[in-house]
C-alpha positions in Angstrom: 30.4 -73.1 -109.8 32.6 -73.4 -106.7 32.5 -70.3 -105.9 28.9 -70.0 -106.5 29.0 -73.0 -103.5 30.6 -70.9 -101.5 28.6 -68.1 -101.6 25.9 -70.1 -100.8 26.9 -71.7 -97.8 28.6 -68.5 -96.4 24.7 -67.2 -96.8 23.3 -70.3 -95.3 25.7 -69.7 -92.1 25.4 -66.2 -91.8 21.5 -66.8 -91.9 21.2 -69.2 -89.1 23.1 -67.4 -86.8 21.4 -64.2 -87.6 18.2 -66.4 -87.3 19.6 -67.6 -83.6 20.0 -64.3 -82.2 17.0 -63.1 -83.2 15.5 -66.2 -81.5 17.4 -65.2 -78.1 19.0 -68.6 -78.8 22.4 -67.2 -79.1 24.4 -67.3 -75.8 27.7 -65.9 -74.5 30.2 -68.1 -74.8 34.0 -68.2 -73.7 36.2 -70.8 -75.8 39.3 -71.8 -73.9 41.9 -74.4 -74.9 40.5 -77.7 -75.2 42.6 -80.9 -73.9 42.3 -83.8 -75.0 39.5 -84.9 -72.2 37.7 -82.0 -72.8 34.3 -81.8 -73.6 35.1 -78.3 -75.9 34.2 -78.8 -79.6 32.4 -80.1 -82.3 31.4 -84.3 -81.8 30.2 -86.4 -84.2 28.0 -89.8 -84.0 24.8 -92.1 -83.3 22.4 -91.9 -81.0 20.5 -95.2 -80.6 17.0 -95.6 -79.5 16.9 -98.3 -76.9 12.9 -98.5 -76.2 12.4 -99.8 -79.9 8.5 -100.0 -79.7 8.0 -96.5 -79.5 8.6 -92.7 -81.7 12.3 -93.0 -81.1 14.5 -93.2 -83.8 18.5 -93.7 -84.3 20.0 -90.4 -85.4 23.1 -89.7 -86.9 24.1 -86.6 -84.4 26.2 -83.3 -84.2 26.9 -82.0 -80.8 28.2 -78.8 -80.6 29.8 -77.8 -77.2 31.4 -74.7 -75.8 31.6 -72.7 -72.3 29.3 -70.9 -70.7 30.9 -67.0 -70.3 30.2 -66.8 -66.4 29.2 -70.0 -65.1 32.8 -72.1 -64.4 32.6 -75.5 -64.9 29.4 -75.0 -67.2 29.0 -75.8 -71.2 26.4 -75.4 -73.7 25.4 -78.2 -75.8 23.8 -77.7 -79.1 22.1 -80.4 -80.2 22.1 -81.2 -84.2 20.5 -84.8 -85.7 21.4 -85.1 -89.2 18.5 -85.5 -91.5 18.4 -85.7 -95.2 22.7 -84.4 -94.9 21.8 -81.5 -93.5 21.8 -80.6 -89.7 18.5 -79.9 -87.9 19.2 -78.9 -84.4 16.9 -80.6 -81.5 17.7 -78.1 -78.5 20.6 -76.4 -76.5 21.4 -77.9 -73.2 23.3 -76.8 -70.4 25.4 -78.9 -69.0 27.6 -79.3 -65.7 31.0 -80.7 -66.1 33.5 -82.8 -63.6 37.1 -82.1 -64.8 37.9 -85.2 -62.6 35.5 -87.8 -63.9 35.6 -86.1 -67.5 31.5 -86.4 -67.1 29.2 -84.4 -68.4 25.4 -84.1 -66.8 23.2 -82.0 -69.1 19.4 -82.3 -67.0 16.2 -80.9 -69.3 12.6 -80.8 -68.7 12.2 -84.6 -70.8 15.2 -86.1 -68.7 18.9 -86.0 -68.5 21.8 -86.4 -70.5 25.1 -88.2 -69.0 28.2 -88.0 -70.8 32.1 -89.2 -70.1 34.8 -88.4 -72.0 38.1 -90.5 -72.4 40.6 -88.5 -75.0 38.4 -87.9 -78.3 35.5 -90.4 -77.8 32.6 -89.3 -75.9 30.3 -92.1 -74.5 26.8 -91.3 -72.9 22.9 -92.1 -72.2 20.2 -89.9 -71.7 17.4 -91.2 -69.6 13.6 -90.2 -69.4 12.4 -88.4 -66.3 11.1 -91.5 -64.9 14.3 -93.2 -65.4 13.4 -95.2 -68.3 16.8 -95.5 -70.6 15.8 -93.9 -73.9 19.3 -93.4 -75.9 22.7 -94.7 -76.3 24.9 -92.0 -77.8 28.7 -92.5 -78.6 30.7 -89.4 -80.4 34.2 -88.7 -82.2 35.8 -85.1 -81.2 35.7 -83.5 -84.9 38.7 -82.1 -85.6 37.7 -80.6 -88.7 33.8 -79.8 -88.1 33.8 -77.1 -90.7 35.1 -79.3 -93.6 32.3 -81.7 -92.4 29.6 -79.1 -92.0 30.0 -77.8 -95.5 29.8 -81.2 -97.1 26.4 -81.5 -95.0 25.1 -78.5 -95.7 26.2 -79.3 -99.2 26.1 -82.6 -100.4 26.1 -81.5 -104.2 29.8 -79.8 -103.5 30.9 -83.3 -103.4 29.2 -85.1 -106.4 31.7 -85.4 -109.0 31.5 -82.8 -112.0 30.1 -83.9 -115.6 
C-alpha cells in the first residue's frame, strides 16, 4: 500500500510539471546557496484578508521561490493556497530582491507584493493597485517542503492503518 502511495504521488509530480511546461509556465531557474536571509526556498504560512467585507479569504499558503537564470537580483515566486490539503497554485510572480534590506517587491497587474526577511521568517503585505491593504502574509522557511508536500498531496498516507 506504501508503495502504491508512492507511485502515486511520483505520478501526481511528474504530471504537474509536465502540465507546467506545456503551459509555458515553466521558467529557467538557477538555485544558488541559500543563507539564512535569503528569500531561496520553500515558505510556509497564512495570508490574512484585512478588507473583511469583501471575496477575500485567509489562506493557508505555500510560496515557492527560486532565481531567475539571467536576471541577478531577480526570483520567481510560485504562489500555492492550500485548499482541501492539497496545493492549488494562484500565480507566479516575479520578484526584485534587496540583499541589504532582505526585501522582496513582487509588482503584478492586481497590485504588489512586499516581503522582508529576517533569518527563516518571512513577513509581508500585498496591497491593491490603488493602495488599499488587502493581505497580511507571514511565512516559515521549510526546511523539509518535500516531506510536507507529500503529506498534502496525500493526506490518506498519514491516517493510521486498520
Amino acid at each position: 500500500m506504501k508503495l502504491a502511495r508512492l507511485l502515486l504521488f511520483a505520478l501526481i509530480i511528474a504530471a504537474l510539471n509536465s502540465y507546467a511546461a506545456a503551459q509555458g509556465e515553466a521558467r529557467p531557474t538557477k538555485q544558488v546557496p541559500a543563507d539564512d536571509a535569503s528569500p531561496l526556498g520553500d515558505w510556509r504560512g497564512e495570508s490574512i484578508c484585512v478588507v473583511r467585507d469583501s471575496a477575500c479569504r485567509d489562506e493557508d499558503s505555500l510560496y515557492h521561490v527560486a532565481k531567475l537564470a539571467g536576471k541577478p537580483g531577480w526570483f520567481s515566486m510560485k504562489l500555492d493556497k492550500i485548499v482541501d490539503g492539497k496545493p492549488v497554485t494562484m500565480g507566479t510572480v516575479e520578484c526584485s530582491y534587496d540583499s541589504a534590506k532582505r526585501a522582496l517587491a513582487c509588482e503584478f497587474p492586481r497590485g504588489v507584493f512586499r516581503f522582508t526577511i529576517q533569518a527563516n521568517k518571512m513577513a509581508g503585505i500585498m496591497n491593491l493597485t490603488d493602495g488599499t491593504l488587502w493581505r497580511k502574509i507571514t511565512l516559515s522557511k521549510s526546511s523539509q517542503a518535500p516531506k510536507e508536500i507529500a503529506k498534502l498531496v496525500l493526506p490518506a498516507a498519514n491516517l493510521p492503518r486498520r
